[in-house]
SEKOLMAR-792257 format. One record per residue (C-alpha): residue in three letters; x, y, z. Coordinates in Angstrom, 2 decimals, padded with zeros to 5 digits. Example, Ala and Ser with C-alpha at 12.3 -4.5 7.8 and 13.67 -1.06 7.14 Angstrom:
REM SEKOLMAR-792257
- Ala	012.30	-004.50	007.80
- Ser	013.67	-001.06	007.14
END
This chain:
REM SEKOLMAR-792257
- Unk	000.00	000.00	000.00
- Unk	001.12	003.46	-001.20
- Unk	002.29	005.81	001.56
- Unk	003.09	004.11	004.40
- Unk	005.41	004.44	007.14
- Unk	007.04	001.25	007.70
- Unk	010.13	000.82	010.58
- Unk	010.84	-003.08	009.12
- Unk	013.31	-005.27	010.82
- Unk	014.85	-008.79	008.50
- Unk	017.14	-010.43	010.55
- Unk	018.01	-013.76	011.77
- Unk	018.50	-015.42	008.21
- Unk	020.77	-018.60	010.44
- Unk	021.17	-021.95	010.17
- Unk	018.28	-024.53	010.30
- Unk	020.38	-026.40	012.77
- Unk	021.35	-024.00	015.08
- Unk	018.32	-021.03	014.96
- Unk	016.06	-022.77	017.61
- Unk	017.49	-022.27	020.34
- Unk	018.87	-019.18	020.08
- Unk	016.00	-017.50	017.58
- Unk	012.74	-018.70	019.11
- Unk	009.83	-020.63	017.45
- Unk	009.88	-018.25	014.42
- Unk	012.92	-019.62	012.59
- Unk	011.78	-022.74	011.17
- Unk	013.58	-025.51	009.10
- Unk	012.57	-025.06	005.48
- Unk	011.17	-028.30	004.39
- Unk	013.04	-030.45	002.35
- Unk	016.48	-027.71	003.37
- Unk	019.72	-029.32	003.83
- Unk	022.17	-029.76	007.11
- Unk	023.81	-026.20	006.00
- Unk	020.68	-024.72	004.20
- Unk	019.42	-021.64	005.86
- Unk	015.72	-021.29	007.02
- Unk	013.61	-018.19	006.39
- Unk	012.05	-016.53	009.45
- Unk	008.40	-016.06	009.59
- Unk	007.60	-013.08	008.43
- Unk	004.77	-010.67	010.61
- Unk	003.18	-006.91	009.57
- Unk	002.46	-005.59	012.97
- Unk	000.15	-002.59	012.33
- Unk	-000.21	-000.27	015.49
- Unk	000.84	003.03	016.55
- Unk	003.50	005.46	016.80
- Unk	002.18	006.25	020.50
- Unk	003.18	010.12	020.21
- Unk	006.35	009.23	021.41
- Unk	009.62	011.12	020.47
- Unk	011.45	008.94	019.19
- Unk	009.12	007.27	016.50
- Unk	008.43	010.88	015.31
- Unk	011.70	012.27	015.28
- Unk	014.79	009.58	015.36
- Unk	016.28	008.54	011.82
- Unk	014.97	005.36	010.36
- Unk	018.07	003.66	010.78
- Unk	017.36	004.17	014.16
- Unk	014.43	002.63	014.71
- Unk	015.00	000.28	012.58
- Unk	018.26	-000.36	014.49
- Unk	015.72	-001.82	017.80
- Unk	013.67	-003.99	015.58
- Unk	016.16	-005.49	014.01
- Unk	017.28	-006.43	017.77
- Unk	014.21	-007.44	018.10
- Unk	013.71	-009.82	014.63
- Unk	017.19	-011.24	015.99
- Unk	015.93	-012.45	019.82
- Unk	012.20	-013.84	018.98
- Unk	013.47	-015.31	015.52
- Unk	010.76	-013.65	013.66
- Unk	011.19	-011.38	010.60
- Unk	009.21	-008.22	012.26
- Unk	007.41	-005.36	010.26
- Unk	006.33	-002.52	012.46
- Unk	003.81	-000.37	010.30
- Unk	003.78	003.04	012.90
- Unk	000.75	004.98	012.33
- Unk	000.84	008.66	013.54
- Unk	-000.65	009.02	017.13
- Unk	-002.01	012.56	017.10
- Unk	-003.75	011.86	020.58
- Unk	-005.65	008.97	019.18
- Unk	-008.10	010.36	016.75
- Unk	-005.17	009.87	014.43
- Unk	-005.04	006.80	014.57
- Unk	-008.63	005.77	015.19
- Unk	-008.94	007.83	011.68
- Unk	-006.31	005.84	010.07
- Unk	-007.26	002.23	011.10
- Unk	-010.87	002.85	010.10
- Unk	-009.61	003.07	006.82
- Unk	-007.60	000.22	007.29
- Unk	-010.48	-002.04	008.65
- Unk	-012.40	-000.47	005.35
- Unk	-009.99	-002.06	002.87
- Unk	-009.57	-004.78	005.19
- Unk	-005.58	-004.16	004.72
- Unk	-004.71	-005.13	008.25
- Unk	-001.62	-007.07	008.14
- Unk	-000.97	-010.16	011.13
- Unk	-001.73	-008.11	014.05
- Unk	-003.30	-005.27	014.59
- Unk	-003.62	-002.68	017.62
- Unk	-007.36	-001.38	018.62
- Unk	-008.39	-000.06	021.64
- Unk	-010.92	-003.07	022.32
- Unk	-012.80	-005.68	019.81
- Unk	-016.21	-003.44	020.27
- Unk	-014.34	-000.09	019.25
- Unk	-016.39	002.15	017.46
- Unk	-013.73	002.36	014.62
- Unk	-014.10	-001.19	013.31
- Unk	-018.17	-001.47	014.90
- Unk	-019.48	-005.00	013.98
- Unk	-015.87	-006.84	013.52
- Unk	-016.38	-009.53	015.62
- Unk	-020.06	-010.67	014.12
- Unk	-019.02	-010.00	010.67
- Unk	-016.07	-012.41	011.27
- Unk	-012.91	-009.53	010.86
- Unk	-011.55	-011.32	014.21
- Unk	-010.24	-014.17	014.57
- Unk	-011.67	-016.33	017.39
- Unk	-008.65	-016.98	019.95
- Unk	-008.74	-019.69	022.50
- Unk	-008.05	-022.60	020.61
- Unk	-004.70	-020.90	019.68
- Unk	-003.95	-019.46	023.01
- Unk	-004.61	-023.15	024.79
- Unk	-002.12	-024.49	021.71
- Unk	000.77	-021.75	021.53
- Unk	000.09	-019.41	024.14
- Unk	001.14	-020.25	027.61
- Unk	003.25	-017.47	028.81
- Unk	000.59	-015.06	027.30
- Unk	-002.86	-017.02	029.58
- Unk	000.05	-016.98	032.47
- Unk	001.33	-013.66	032.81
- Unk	-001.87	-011.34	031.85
- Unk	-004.31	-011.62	035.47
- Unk	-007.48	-013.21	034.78
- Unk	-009.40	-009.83	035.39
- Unk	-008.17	-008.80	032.09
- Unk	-009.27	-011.82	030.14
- Unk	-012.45	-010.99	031.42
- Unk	-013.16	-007.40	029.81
- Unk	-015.68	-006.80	027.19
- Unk	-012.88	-005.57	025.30
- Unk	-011.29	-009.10	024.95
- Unk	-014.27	-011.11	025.40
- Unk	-017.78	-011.75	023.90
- Unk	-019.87	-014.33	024.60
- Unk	-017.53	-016.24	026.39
- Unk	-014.82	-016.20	023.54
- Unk	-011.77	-014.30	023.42
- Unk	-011.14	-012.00	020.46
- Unk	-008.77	-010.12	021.46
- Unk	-005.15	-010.20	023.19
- Unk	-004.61	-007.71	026.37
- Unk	-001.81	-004.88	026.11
- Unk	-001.12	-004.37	029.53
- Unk	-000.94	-000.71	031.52
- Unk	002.29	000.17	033.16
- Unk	000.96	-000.11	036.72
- Unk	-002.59	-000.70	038.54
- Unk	-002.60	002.68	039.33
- Unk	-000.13	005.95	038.32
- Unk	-001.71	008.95	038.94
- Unk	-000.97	010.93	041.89
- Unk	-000.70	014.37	043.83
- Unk	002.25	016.31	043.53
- Unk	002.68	019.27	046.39
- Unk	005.62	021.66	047.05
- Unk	007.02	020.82	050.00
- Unk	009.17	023.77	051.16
- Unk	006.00	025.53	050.60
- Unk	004.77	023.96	053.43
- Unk	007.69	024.35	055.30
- Unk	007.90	027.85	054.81
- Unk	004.25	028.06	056.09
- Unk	004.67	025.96	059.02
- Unk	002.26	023.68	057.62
- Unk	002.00	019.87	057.44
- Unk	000.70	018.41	054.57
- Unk	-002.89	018.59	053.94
- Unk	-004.91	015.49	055.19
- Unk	-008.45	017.34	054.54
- Unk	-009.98	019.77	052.15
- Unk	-010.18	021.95	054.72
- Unk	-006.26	021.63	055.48
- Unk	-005.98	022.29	052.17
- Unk	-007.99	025.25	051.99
- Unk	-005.62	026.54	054.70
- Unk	-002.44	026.13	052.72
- Unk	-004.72	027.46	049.28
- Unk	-004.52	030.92	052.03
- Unk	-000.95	030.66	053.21
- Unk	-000.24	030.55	049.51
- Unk	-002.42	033.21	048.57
- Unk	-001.14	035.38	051.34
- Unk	002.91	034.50	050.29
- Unk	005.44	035.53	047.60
- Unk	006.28	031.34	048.01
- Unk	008.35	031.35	044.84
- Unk	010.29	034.43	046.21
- Unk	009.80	036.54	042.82
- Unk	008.83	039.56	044.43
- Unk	005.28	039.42	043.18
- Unk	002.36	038.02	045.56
- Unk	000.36	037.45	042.92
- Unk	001.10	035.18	040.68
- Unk	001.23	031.67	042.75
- Unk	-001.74	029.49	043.15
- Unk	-002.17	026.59	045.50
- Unk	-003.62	023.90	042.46
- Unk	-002.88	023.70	038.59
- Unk	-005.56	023.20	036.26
- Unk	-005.65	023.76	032.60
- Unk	-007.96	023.25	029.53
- Unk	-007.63	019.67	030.02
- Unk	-009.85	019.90	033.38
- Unk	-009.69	016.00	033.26
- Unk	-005.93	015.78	034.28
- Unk	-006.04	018.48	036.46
- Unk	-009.27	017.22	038.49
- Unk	-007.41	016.01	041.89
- Unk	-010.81	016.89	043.79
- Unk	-013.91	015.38	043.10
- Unk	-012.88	012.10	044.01
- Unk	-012.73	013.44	047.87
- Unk	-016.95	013.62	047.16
- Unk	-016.66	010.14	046.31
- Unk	-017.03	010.42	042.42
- Unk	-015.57	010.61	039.46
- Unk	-015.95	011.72	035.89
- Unk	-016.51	008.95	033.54
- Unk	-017.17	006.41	035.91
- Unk	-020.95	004.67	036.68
- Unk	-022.29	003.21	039.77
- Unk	-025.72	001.29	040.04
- Unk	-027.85	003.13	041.74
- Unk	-031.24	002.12	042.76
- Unk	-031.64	-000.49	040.11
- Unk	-029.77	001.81	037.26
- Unk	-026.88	002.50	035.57
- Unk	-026.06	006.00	036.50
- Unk	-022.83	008.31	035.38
- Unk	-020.99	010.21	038.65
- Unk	-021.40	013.55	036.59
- Unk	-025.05	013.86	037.41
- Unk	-025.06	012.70	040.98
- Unk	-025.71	015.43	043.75
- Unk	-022.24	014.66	044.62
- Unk	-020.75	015.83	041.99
- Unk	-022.46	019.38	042.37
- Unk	-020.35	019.43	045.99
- Unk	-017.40	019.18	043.85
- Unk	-018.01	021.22	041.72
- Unk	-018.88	023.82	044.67
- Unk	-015.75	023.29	045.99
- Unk	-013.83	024.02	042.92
- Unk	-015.76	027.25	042.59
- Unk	-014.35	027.81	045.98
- Unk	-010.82	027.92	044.85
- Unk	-011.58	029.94	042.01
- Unk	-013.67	032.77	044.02
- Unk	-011.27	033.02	046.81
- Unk	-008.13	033.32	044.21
- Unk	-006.43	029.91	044.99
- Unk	-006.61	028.55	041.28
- Unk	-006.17	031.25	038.05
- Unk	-008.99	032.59	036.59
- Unk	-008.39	032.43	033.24
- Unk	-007.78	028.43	033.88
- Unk	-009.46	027.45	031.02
- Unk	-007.33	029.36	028.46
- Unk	-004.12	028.32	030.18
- Unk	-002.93	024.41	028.25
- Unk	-001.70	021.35	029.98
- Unk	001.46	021.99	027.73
- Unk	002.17	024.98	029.30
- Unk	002.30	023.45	032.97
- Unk	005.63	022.09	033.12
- Unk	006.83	025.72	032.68
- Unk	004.41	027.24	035.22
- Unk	005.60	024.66	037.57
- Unk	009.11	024.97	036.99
- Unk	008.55	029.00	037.70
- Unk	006.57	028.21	040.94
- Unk	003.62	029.32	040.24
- Unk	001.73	026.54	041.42
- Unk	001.96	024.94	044.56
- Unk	-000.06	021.30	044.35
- Unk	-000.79	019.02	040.63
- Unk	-002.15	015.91	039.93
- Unk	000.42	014.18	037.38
- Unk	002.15	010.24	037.49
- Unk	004.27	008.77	039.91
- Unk	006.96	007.85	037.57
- Unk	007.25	011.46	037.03
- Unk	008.64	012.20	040.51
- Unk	012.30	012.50	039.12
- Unk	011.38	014.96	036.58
- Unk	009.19	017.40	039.15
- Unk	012.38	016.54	041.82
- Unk	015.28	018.20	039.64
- Unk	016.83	020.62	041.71
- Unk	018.03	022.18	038.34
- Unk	014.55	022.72	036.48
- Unk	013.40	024.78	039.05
- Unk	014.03	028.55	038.32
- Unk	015.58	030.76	040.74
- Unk	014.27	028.27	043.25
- Unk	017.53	026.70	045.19
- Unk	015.14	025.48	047.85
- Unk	012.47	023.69	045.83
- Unk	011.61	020.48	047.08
- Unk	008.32	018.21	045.70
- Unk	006.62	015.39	047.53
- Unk	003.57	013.03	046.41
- Unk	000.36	012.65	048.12
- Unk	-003.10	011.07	048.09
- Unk	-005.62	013.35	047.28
- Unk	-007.04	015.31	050.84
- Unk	-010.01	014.08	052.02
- Unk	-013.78	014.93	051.31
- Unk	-017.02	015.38	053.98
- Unk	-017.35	011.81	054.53
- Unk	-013.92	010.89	054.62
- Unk	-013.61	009.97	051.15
- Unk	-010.14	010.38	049.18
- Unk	-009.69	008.80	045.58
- Unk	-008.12	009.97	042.52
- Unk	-007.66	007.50	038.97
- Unk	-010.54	005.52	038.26
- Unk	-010.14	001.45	039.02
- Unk	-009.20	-000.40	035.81
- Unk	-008.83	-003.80	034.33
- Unk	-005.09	-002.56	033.45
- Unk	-005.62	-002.69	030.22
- Unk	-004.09	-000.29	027.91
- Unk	-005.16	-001.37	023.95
- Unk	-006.03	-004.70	022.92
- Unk	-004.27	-006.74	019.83
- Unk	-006.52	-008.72	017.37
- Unk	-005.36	-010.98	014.69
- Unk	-007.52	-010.96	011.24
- Unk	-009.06	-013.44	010.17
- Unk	-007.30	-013.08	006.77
- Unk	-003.87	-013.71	008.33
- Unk	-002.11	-016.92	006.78
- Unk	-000.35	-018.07	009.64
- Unk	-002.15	-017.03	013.56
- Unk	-000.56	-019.36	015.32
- Unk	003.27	-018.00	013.96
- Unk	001.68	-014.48	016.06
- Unk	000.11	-016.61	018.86
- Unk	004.21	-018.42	019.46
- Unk	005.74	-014.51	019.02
- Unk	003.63	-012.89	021.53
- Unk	004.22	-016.27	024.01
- Unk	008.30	-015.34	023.35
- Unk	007.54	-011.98	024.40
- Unk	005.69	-012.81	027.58
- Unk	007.73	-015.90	028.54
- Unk	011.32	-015.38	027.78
- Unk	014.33	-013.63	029.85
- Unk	015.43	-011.90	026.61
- Unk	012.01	-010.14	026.02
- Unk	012.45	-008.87	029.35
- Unk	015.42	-007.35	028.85
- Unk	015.08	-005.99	025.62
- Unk	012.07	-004.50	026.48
- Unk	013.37	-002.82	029.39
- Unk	016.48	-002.14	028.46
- Unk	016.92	-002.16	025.10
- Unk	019.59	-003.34	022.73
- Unk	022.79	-004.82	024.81
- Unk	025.70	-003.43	024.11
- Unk	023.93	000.25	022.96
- Unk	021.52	000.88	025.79
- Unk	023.06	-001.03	028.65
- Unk	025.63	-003.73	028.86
- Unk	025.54	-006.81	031.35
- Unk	028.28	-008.24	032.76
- Unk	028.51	-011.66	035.38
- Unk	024.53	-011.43	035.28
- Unk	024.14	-008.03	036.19
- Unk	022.89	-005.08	034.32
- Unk	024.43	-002.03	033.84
- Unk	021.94	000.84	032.91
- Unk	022.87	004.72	032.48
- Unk	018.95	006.43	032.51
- Unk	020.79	009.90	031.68
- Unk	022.93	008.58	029.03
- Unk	022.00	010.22	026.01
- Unk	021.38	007.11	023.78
- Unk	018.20	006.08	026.25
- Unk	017.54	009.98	026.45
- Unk	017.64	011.66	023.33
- Unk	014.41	012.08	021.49
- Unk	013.13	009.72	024.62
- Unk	014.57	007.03	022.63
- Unk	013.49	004.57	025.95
- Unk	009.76	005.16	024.86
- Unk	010.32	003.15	021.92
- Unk	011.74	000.02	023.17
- Unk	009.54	-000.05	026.54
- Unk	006.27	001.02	024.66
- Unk	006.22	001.48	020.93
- Unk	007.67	-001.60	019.76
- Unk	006.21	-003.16	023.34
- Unk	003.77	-005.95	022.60
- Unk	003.09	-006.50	026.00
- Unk	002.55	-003.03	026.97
- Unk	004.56	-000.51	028.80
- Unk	007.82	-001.91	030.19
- Unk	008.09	001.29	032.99
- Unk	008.07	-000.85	036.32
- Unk	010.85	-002.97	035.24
- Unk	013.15	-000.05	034.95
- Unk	011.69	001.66	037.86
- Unk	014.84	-000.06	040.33
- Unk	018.06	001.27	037.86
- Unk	016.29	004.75	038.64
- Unk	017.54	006.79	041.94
- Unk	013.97	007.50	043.02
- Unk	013.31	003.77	043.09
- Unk	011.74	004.17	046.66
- Unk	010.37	007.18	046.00
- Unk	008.75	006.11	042.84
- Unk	007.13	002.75	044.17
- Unk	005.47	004.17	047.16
- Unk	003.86	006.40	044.65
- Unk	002.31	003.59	043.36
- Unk	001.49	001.93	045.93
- Unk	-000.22	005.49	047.27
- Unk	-002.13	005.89	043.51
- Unk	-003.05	002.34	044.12
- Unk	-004.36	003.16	047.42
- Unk	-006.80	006.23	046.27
- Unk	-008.17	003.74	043.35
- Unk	-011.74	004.84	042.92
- Unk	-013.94	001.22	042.42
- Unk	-016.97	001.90	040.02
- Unk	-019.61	-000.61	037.96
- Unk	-018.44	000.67	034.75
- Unk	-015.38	-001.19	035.00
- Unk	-014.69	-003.10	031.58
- Unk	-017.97	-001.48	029.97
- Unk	-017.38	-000.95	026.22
- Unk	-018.39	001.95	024.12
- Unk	-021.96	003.14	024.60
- Unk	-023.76	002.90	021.14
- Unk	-026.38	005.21	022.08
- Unk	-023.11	007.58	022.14
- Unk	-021.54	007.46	018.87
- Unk	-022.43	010.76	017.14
- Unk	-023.32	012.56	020.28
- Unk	-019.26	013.35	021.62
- Unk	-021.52	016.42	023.73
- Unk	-022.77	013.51	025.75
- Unk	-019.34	012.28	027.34
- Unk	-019.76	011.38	030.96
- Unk	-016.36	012.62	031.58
- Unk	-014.38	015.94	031.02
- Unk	-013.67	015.96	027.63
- Unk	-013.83	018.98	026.32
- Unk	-016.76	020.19	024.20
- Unk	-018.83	018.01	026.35
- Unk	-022.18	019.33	028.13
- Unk	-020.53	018.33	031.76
- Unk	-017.22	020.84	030.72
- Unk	-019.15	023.43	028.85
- Unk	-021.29	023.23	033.03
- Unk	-018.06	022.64	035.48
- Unk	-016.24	025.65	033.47
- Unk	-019.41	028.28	033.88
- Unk	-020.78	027.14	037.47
- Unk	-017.15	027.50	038.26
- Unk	-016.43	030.65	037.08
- Unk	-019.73	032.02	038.23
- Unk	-021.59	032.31	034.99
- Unk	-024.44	030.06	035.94
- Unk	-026.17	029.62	039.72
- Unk	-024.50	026.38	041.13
- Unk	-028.06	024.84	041.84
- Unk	-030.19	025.60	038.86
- Unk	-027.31	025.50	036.59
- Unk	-026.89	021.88	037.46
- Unk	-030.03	021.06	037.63
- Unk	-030.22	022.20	034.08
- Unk	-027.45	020.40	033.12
- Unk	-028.61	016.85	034.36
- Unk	-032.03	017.84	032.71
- Unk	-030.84	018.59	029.57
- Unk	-028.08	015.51	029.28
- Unk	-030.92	013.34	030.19
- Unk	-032.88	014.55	027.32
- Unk	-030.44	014.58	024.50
- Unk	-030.03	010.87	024.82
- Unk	-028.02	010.78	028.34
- Unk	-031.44	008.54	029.41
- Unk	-030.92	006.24	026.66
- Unk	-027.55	005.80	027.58
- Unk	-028.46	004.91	031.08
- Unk	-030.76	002.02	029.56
- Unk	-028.00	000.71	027.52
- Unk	-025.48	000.79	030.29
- Unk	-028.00	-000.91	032.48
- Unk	-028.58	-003.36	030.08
- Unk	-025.30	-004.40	029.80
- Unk	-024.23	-004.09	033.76
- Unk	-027.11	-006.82	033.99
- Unk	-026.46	-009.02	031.08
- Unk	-022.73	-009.31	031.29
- Unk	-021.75	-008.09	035.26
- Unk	-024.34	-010.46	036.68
- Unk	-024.44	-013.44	034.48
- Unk	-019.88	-013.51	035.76
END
């Protein structure tokens, strides 16, 4: 196909006698092939994405091409990486409709579940392979290592078959609250257990020149940006969150239109009336927030734990000698309620094989190498030995700052891009110095999981076309074109909401509840 961008890998062209071992189940013996004869490595067309990440965008070919080679070499497979742009997903989504259209899908193909929206009927019209046979047969390491919850999803699983392959999250739970902590020092504070605590150091903050700039006006105790989503650290202390659903009272309900959900958004008008988050918020983007952070002029975020290094640099900070940055768990709410990222089934994307691939079980034995072997772990991890770390008497010697895992974030690409298992982040976590730090951060984010009934539910039919209708913060939505004016003041909290839940409910938000219902009882309850 004309146009593509292709990072291909052909290596591992060795002897029939000798490739086994050393090349995995993808170098077979060529029927018929003599003693010195060489055997051809299977040959797979991954199609997925280029993630966003650095590297994929902006390295040389050579050098991407340079990892899956490694890669080709170690699993014994002749690997073709077809990177589609990113672009935040829509990209992507926009790309591999067109893909599913032609039905030019190579061997195995990355979706975000087998009920997406982008390929809507695969799985009946027969697109998808059916998987269990193959995984029982070839795929040990793969029914071993990903937990059972996972195998469970709607987005692997209909009608008790599996369709789809998991692509594991980095972690149970990432997200976290990030606080300055000489800010606290310098007000004498400890760190804030309670909203109200909090609303104490929003003051002290308010009240200080805490990044020592000479201007008392221009700090804030919380970031939040455009993307209200990421920077929402609050509502979970009122025991909801966007984009989650509970049952309620023999329904499907989302969080947004709860009563609950009004508190928090009270509380965030709070912040904004007494000065303790910017007023133009909404104008100000999430890629500008590294920079106001680095400037102090915000004293608490939401971001993820393996981020702590990056918000602990001494030397980002400007004209800030002093700055020092600890993780929390979000304060807590009225009823004592503190939680933050929504529980998941740690599921990331899902892979699928076609139905018009020629050889399933060859992809079946490739992804087993990648979730069974020592090798797979490293490279993964590590990358390519030799380049990205070296390994001597069994133990591994890895440089994070060294500037061939650095540049162009040329780590992403290894432990993500070319990942088939899905991001390889805790395995590196103990070569970093804030291995202690980093953990406990996850073991915190883990902590303030928020559990909800919407776990695993796939796309809402009744919401294709109708993007206003999110149940979350996306922006353009109903619920942020409400949060952003009963924030700012624009609307009365009370009837503003109240108009809001009416008027979600009537373009099709009470449809949605019946199909979401539906489901919760047909697939939750028949587990």
């Amino acid at each position: 196909m004309k146009g593509r961008s292709k990072a291909i890998g052909s290596v591992c062209l060795l002897a029939a006698a000798l490739t086994l071992p050393a090349c995995g189940s993808g170098a077979k013996e060529t029927k018929g092939a003599g003693p010195e004869q060489e055997a051809k490595p299977v040959k797979l067309h991954i199609l997925t994405t280029d993630g966003g990440g650095m590297f994929a965008a902006q390295a040389p070919a050579s050098e991407k091409e340079k990892y899956i080679k490694e890669l080709s070499r170690l699993s014994g497979y002749d690997l073709e990486y077809e990177l589609m742009t990113w672009g935040g997903g829509a990209d992507y989504n926009q790309q591999l409709a067109l893909r599913f259209a032609s039905r030019d899908l190579g061997d195995l193909v990355m979706t975000s579940g087998i009920s997406s929206n982008v390929h809507a009927g695969a799985v009946d019209q027969g697109v998808f392979l059916e998987l269990d046979e193959l995984l029982d047969k070839y795929g040990p390491n793969i029914k071993k290592n990903i937990p059972e919850e996972a195998w469970k999803s709607p987005r692997v699983l209909k009608d008790g078959k599996t369709y789809g392959i998991p692509i594991l999250a980095a972690a149970p739970a990432t997200r976290i609250m990030f606080i300055r902590q000489d800010w606290l020092d310098k007000l004498n504070m400890d760190v804030p257990t309670t909203l109200d605590e909090f609303l104490q150091f929003a003051e002290g903050v308010k009240q200080n020149d805490m990044n020592g700039d000479g201007d008392p006006n221009n700090e804030y105790a919380l970031a939040i940006t455009d993307n209200i989503g990421w920077s929402d650290v609050f509502t979970g202390s009122f025991g909801v969150r966007p984009g989650a659903w509970q049952m309620r009272d023999g329904q499907m309900e989302p969080d947004i239109i709860q009563p609950e959900m009004k508190e928090a958004i009270a509380f965030y008008k709070k912040l904004y009336d007494n000065g303790y988050i910017h007023k133009d918020f909404v104008t100000k983007k999430q890629a500008d927030r590294i920079t106001e952070i680095f400037k102090g002029y915000v004293g608490s975020y939401g971001a993820a734990a393996n981020q702590y290094g990056t918000f602990t640099d001494i030397t980002k900070y400007i004209n800030q000698p002093d700055a020092k940055t600890a993780m929390i768990v979000p304060p807590k709410g009225p009823r004592g309620e503190s939680y933050f990222q929504p529980q998941s089934e740690g599921i990331d994307f899902v892979w699928v094989i076609p139905s018009t691939t020629k050889n399933p079980e060859e992809v079946i034995k490739f992804l087993d190498w990648a979730w069974g072997t020592p090798e797979a772990e490293k490279f993964f991890a590590f990358g390519i030995e030799g380049h990205n770390y070296t390994e001597k008497d069994g133990k591994i010697e890895y440089d994070a700052e060294a500037a061939v895992n650095v540049d162009n974030q040329a780590s992403g690409f290894h432990r993500k891009t070319i990942n088939v298992r899905g991001s390889s982040r805790s395995a590196i976590i103990k070569y970093q110095p804030e291995e202690e730090h980093i953990m406990k951060g996850y073991e915190d984010a883990e902590k303030s999981v928020y559990k909800h009934d919407s776990l695993g539910m796939p796309p809402l039919e009744s919401l294709v076309g109708h993007p206003e209708l999110a149940v979350d913060l996306s922006a353009g939505s109903i619920f942020y074109d409400t949060f952003v004016k009963l924030v700012v003041g624009k609307e009365d909290l009370d009837e503003g909401f109240d108009k809001f839940v009416k008027e979600w409910k009537s373009r099709g938000g009470d449809q949605m509840i019946k199909e979401a219902t539906e489901w919760y009882t047909s697939f939750r309850q028949g587990q």
